[in-house]
C-alpha positions as CSV (number, residue, x, y, z in Angstrom):
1,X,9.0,-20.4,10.3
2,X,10.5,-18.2,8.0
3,X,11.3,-14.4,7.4
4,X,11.6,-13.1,4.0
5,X,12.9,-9.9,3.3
6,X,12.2,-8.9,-0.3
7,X,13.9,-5.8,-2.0
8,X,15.8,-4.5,-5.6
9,X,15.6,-2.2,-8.1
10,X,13.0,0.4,-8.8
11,X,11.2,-1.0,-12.1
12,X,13.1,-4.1,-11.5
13,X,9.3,-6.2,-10.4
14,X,9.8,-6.3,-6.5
15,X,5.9,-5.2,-6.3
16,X,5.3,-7.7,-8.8
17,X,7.0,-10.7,-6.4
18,X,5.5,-9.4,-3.0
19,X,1.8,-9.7,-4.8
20,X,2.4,-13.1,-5.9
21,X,4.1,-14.1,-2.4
22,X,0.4,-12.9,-0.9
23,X,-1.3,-14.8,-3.5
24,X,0.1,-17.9,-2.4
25,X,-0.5,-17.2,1.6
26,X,2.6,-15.6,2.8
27,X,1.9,-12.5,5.2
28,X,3.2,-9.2,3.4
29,X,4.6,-6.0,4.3
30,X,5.8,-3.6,1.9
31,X,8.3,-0.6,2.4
32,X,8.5,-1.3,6.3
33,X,11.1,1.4,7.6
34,X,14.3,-0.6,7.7
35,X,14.8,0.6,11.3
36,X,11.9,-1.7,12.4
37,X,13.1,-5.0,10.9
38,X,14.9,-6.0,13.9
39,X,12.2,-5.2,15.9
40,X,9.5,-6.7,13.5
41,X,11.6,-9.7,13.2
42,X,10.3,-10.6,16.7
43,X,7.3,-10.8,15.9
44,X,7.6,-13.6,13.0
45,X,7.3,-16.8,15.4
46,X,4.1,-15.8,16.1
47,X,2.7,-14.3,13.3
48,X,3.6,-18.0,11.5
49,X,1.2,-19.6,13.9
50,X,-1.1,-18.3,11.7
51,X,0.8,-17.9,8.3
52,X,3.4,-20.6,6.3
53,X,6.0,-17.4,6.0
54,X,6.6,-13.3,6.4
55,X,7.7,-11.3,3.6
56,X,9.0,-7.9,4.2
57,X,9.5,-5.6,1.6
58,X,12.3,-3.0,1.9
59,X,13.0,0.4,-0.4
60,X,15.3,2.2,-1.1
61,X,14.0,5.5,0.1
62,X,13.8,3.5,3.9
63,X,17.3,2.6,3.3
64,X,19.1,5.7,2.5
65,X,19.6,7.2,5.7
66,X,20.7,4.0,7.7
67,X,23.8,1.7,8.2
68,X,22.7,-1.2,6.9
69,X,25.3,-4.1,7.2
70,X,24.8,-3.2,10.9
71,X,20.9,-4.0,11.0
72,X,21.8,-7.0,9.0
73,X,24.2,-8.2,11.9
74,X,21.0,-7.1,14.3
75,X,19.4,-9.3,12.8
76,X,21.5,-11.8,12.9
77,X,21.7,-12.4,16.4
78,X,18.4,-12.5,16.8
79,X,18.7,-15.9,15.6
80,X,15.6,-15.7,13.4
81,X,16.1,-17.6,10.1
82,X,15.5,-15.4,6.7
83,X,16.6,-15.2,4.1
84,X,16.8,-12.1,1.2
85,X,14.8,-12.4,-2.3
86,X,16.6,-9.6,-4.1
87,X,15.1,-8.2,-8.2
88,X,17.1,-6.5,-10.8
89,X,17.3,-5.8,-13.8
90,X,19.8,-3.7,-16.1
91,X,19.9,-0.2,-16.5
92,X,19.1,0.0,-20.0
93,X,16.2,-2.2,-19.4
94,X,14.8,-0.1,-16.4
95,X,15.1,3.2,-17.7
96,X,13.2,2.1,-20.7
97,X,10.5,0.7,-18.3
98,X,10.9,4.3,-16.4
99,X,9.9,5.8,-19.9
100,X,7.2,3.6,-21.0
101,X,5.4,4.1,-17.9
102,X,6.4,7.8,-17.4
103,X,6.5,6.8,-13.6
104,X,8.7,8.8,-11.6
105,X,11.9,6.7,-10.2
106,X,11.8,7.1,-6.0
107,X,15.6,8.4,-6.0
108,X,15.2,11.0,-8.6
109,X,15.0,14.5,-8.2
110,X,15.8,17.7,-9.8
111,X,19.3,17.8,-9.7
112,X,19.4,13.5,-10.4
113,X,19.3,12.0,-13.8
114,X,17.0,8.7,-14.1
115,X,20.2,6.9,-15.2
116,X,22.0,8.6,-12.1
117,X,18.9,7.6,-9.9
118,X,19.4,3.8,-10.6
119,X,23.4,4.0,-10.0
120,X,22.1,5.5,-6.9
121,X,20.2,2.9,-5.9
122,X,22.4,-0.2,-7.0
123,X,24.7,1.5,-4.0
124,X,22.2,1.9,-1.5
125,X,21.0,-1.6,-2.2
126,X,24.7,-3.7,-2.3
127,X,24.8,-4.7,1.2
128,X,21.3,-6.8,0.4
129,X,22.3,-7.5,-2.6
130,X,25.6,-8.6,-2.0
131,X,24.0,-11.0,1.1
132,X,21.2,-12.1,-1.2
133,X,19.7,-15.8,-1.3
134,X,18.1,-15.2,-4.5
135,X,19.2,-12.8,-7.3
136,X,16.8,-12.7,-9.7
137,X,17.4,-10.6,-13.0
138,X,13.8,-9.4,-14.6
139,X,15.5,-7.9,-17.4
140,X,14.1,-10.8,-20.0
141,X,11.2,-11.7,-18.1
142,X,7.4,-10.5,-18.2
143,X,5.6,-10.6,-15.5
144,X,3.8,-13.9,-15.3
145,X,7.0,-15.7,-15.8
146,X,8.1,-13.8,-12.7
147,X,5.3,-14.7,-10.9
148,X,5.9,-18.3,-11.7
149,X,9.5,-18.5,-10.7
150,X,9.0,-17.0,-7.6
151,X,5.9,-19.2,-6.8
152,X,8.2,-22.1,-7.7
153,X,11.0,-20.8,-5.2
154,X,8.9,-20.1,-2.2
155,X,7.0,-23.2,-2.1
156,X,10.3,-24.8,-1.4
157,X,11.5,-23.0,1.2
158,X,9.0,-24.9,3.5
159,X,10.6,-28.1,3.0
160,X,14.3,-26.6,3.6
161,X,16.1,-28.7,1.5
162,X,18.5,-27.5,-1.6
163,X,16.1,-26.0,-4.3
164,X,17.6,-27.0,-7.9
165,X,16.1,-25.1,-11.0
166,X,17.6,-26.8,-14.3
167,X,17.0,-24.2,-17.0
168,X,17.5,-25.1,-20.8
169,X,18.1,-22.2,-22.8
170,X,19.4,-21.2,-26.8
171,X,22.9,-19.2,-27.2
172,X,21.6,-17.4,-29.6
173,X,19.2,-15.3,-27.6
174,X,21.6,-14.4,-25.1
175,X,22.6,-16.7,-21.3
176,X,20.7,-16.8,-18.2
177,X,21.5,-13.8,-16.0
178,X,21.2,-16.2,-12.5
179,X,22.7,-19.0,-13.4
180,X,25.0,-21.0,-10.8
181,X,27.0,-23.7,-13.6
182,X,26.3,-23.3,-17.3
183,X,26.9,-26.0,-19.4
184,X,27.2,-25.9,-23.4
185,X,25.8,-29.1,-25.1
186,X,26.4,-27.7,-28.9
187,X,28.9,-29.9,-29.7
188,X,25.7,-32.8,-29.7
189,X,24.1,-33.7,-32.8
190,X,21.7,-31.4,-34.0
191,X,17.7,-32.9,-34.5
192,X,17.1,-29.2,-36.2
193,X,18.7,-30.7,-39.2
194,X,16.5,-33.3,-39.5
195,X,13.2,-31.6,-40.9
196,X,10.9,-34.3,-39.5
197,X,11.9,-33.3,-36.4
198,X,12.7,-29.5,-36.8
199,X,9.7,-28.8,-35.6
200,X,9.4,-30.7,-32.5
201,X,11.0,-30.4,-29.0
202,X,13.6,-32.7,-26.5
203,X,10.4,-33.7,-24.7
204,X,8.5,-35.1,-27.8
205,X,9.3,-39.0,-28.0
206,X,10.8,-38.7,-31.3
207,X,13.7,-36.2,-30.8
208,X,14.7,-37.7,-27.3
209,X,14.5,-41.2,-30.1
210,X,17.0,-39.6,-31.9
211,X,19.2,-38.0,-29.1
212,X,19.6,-41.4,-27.2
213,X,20.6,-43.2,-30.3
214,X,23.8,-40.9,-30.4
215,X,26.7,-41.8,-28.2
216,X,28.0,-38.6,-27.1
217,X,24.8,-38.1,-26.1
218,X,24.9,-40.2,-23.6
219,X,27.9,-39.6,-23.1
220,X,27.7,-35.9,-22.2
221,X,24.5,-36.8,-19.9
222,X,26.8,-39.2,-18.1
223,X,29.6,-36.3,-17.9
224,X,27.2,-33.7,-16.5
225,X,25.5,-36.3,-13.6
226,X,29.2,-37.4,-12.4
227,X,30.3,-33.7,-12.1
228,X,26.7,-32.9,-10.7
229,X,26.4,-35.6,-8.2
230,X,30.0,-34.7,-6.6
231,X,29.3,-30.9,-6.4
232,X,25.3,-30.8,-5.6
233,X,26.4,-32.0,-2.3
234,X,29.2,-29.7,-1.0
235,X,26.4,-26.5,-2.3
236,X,23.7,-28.4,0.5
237,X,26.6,-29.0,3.1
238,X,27.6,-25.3,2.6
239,X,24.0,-24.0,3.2
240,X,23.1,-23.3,0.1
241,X,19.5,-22.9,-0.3
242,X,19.0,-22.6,-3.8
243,X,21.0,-24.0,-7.1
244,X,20.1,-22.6,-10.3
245,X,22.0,-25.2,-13.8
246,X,21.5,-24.1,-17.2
247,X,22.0,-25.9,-20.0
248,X,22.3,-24.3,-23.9
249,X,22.2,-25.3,-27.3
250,X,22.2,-23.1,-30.2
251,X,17.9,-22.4,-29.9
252,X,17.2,-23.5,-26.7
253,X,14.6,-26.1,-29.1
254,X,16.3,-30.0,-28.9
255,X,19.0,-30.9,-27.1
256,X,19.2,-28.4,-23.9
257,X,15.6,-29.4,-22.9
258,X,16.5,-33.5,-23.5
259,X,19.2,-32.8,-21.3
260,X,17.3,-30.9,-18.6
261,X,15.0,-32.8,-18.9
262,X,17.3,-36.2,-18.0
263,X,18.7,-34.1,-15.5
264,X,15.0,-33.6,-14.0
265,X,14.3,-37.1,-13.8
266,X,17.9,-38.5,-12.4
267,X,17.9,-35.9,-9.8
268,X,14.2,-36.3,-8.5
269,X,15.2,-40.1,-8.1
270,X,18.0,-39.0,-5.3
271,X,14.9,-37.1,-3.7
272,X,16.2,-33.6,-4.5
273,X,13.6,-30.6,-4.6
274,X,13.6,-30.3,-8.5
275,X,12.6,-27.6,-11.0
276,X,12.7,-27.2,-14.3
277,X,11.7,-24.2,-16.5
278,X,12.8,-24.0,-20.6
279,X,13.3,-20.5,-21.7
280,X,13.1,-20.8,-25.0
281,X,9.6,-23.0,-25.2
282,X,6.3,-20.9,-25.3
């Protein structure tokens, strides 16, 4: 049984991840006014007699004339378990959305500037966003990989274990906006120098050929499964349901997806829920 309440920024994609939490069979209501949640919150054991989860979308608009941290605690002692799916993005990313859409933001008015709308709504939308399970920034996504990462998160809430997403990435075209460790593996030898292999990635056979023959290689990978092993543990114990580990190199080609990618496979084996998603690879 489990309660979903998904919210976030105008333009940010929270339409976008409601549609594809339908998709995949959760039951979905959008802009329900947050004055019912506590109410409707009741209802969720027996709606998931029928239904794996309930997703609840909340705006803004519903938000803006009530105390929310105090429906929060409401719904708290309920004892209902849910947890909060919350989308962003930045402002410079959404306004130009706003203007290549020519949609009208919800919060804006006459006297309200679009960039003053979204400051407006970043308040409104702290106390969710500050109690959040998942923060997920849109602002270098497009919509299927959205879609995907959110269908990736929400299968695993049914097995209610500690959801770990290892994401390589390059420097180079910026770091991951929702990362929980980031880990830096430029110092490795580089397979991009190598022009045999320049066009390849860390999961053909011949760069991970190359990457294993060097000793701080392994080294490093050793490094990163100690500190892993010790801390993965105290996240689960503290109730964390979701861990999200990047790992750069310069393109986000070679090493950071060898090393995710031996990160994948050591952490299945100790029967984590494991996911892996390389930013960089198209």
């Amino acid at each position: 049984m489990k309660l979903i309440i998904v919210s976030g920024l105008s333009g940010a994609g929270k339409s976008i991840a409601l549609n594809s939490l339908e998709d995949i069979g959760a039951y979905c209501v959008d802009n329900l006014p947050v004055a019912l949640l506590p109410a409707f919150a009741t209802q969720v054991p027996q709606i998931c007699l029928e239904h794996e989860c309930v997703t609840v979308g909340l705006d803004a608009r519903t938000i803006a004339t009530h105390d929310l941290p105090t429906l929060l605690e409401t719904l708290d002692s309920l004892a209902i378990p849910y947890e909060i799916l919350f989308i962003e993005a930045d402002d410079a990313v959404l306004i130009k959305r706003f203007s290549e859409t020519r949609r009208k933001h919800p919060l804006t008015f006459q006297s309200l500037a679009l960039s003053e709308a979204i400051q407006h709504e970043r308040k409104l939308l702290e106390p969710l966003a500050h109690r959040a399970d998942i923060r997920i920034n849109t602002s270098e996504m497009h919509v299927h990989q959205l879609r995907d990462l959110i269908r990736l998160r929400i299968r695993l809430h049914q097995k209610q274990n500690l959801s770990i997403l290892f994401e390589s990435f390059g420097f180079k075209y910026g770091l991951p906006r929702d990362a929980d460790f980031v880990f830096d593996v430029r110092c490795l030898p580089n397979p991009h120098w190598d022009t045999e292999l320049r066009s390849l990635t860390g999961r053909d056979r011949a760069v991970a050929n190359f990457l294993q023959a060097q000793p701080k290689v392994q080294q490093m990978l050793d490094d990163l499964i100690t500190f892993l092993d010790n801390w993965i543990v105290q996240f689960a114990a503290d109730n964390r349901s979701y861990l999200t580990i990047a790992v750069g190199c310069t393109g986000g080609q070679h090493r950071s997806v060898y090393i995710a990618e031996q990160l994948v496979q050591y952490f299945t084996q100790k029967q984590h829920d494991v996911l892996v998603r390389h930013r960089e690879l198209r």
